[in-house]
N, C-alpha and C positions, 0 to 999 in steps of 0.2 A: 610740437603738434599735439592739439589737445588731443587726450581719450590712448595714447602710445604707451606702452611700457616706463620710455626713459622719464615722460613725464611725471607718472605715478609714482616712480622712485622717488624724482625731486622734491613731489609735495610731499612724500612721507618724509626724508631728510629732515625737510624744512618746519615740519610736524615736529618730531625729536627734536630737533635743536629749539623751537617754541617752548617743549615743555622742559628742558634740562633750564633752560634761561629761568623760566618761573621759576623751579624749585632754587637755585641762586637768592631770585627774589623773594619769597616767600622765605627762606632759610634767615635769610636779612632780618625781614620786614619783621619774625619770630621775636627773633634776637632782640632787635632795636624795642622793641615793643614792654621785651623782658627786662629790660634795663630799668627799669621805672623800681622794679622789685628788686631790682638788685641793688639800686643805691640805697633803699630803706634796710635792706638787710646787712650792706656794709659793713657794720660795726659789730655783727655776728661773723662775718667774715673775718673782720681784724682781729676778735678775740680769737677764735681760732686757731691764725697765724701765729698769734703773741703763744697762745697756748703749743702750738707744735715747735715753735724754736726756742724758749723758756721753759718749758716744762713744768708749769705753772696750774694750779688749781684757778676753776674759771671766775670765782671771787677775788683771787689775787689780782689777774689779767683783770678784771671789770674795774677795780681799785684804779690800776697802774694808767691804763686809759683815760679815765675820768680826773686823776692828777694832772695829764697830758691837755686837757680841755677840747675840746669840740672843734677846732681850726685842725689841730692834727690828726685828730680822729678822721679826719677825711681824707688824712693826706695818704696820696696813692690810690685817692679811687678814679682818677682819669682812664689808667691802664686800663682797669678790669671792663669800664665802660664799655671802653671802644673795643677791646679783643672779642667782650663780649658779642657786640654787633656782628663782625668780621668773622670773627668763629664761627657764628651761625649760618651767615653765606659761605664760608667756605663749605660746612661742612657737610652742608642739607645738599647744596648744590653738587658738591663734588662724589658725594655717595651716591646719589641719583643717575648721575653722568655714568658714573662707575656701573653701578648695575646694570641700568642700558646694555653698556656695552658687554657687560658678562652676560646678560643675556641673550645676548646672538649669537655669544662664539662659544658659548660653552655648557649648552643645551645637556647637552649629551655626554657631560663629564662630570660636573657639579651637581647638585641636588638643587633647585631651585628655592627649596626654603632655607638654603644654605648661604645663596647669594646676596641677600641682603648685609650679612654680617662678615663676609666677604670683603664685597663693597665697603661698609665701613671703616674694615681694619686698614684699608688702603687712605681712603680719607683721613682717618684717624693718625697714620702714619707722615702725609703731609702737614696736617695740622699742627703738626711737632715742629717741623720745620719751618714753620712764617709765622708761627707763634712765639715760640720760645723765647726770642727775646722782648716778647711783651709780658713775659709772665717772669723773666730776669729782672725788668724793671722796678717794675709791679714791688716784688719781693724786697729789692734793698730799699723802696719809700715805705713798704711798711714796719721795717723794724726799727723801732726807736735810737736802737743806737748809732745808725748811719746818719741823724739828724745833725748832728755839731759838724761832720766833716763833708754831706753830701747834703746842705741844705736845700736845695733846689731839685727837680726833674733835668734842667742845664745840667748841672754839675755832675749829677750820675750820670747822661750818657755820654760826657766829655772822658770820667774817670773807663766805663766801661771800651770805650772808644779805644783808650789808649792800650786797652789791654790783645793779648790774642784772643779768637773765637772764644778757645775752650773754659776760660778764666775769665772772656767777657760779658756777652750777650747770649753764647749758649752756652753757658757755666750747665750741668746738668741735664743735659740734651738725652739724653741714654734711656731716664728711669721717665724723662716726661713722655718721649715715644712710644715707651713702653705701657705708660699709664695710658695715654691718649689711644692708641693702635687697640688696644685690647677694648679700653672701656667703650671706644665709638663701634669696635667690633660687636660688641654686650650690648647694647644699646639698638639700635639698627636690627641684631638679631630677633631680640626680646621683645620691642615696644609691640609690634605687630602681634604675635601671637597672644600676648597679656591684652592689648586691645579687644580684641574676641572675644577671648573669655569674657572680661569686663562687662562687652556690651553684650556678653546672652542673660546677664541680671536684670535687661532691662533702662539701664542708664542710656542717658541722650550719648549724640558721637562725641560733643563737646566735652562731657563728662567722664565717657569711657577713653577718650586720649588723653587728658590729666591724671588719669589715676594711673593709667599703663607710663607715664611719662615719669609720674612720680615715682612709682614702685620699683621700673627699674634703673631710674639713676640713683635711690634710695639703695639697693645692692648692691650697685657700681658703685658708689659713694665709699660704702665702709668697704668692700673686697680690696679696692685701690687706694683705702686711706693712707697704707705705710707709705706707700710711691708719695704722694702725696707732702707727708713728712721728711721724708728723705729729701724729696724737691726744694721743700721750702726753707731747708736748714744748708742745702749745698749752697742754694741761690740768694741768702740773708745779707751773710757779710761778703766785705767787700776788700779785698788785699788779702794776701799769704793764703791762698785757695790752691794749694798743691796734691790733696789727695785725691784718688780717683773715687767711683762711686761704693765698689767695693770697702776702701778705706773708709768711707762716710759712714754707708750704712753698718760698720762694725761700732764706731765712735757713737752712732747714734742709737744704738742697741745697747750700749753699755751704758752711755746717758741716761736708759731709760728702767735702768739695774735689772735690764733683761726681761721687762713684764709688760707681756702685751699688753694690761690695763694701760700702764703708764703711756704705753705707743700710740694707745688709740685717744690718750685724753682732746677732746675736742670732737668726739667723731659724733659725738648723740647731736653738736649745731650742723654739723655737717647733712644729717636727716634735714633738718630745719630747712637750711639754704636750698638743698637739691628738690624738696617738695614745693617752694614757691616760686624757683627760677626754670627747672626741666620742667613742670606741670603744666605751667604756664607757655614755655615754649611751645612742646610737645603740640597743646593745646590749637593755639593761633595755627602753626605750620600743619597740621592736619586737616584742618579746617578751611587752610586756602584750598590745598593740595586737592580735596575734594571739590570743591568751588568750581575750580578752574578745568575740573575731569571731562 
């Protein structure tokens, strides 16, 4: 019966579920959009990688790559492509969802500008889980030496297949939750308040959510680089994988003769990649988000 109580609830339901579905899309549509920038920057990403599981100065790694020729150089950017997309639907969408919901039921216990980064850490903590083995993949096509025995994408998830979970597809599972739950926590919390700031200089919205998008995955970037390294050296090779993360991250401390310079080498591209792939997202998905208000 139109103009009823029950009715009004329906259409507001119906309301909610309209815009959690957009942020899904728009989370996507970010994403998919950021890719473009992310296949150019690729081979800032592969040095990186080369640089966090070799320990290599980033002229050696630039060397090693360019002996390797441009066919390999690209090998393993299917993975990052598509998580990239996906990630960004999951994560825009499900934080969104998430908040919603915290804020109906928890008004009056929470801090409301707490809730965002709430929401994230929740998101952020799924996104470990439907992710992770796309960034297991990811990991043994980029390292050179899985080339002779895992020449193909077939063949690594034939070898990973056979293995159990924790030695296969979530080799590493612990320190990426932990990197992802904290930084979409960071992220989520931060963008909005730095947004403000941002835009009382005067900058367009377009503007002031690139910079706020930039700036705090640019912090999130280096605070979480170790996880990062730690991730990329658990998840490299492939057979005789028996220690735990604890064990790793000792082996990879001493690899690194104990100096955080050495831990962080790769982390100034890391600045690089997060100011044209988060700037960029941040950018587009604030921009529908407003659109569609």
């Amino acid at each position: 019966m139109t103009g009823s109580p029950d009715h009004k609830v329906d259409e507001g339901d119906q309301r909610h579920s309209v815009v959690r579905l957009q942020s899904y899309l728009h989370g996507g549509t970010s994403s998919l959009l950021s890719t473009i920038p992310t296949l150019i920057v690729f081979p800032v990403y592969k040095t990186i990688f080369r640089q966090q599981i070799h320990n290599t100065q980033i002229h050696q790694t630039v060397g090693q790559l360019y002996k390797e020729g441009p066919v390999k150089l690209f090998r393993g950017v299917a993975p990052p492509l598509l998580m990239k997309t996906l990630t960004g639907t999951l994560l825009f969408g499900l934080q969104d969802t998430l908040l919603c919901q915290l804020s109906m039921s928890s008004h009056t216990v929470i801090s409301p500008s707490a809730l965002p980064a709430l929401a994230g850490f929740g998101a952020g903590m799924v996104e470990a889980v439907v992710f992770t083995p796309f960034e297991r993949i990811q990991n043994v096509l980029q390292n050179g030496q899985n080339d002779r025995h895992l020449p193909t994408l077939k063949s690594v998830l034939v070898n990973l297949k056979a293995k159990r979970l924790a030695l296969g597809y979530y080799r590493g599972f612990l320190p990426i939750t932990a990197r992802n739950a904290v930084g979409s926590c960071l992220y989520f919390g931060l963008k909005g308040p730095i947004n403000d700031v941002v835009a009382g200089y005067g900058l367009s919205q377009v503007a002031s959510s690139f910079v706020s998008g930039t700036l705090t995955s640019m912090a999130i970037s280096l605070a979480l680089y170790p996880l990062s390294v730690l991730v990329a050296n658990m998840q490299a090779k492939v057979g005789g994988e028996v220690d735990g993360v604890m064990a790793c991250w000792r082996m990879l401390w001493k690899s690194r003769k104990q100096s955080v310079v050495l831990l962080y080498r790769g982390g100034s591209l890391v600045i690089l990649r997060s100011c044209i792939t988060w700037g960029f997202t941040t950018a587009v998905y604030d921009k529908q988000q407003k659109g569609s208000s």
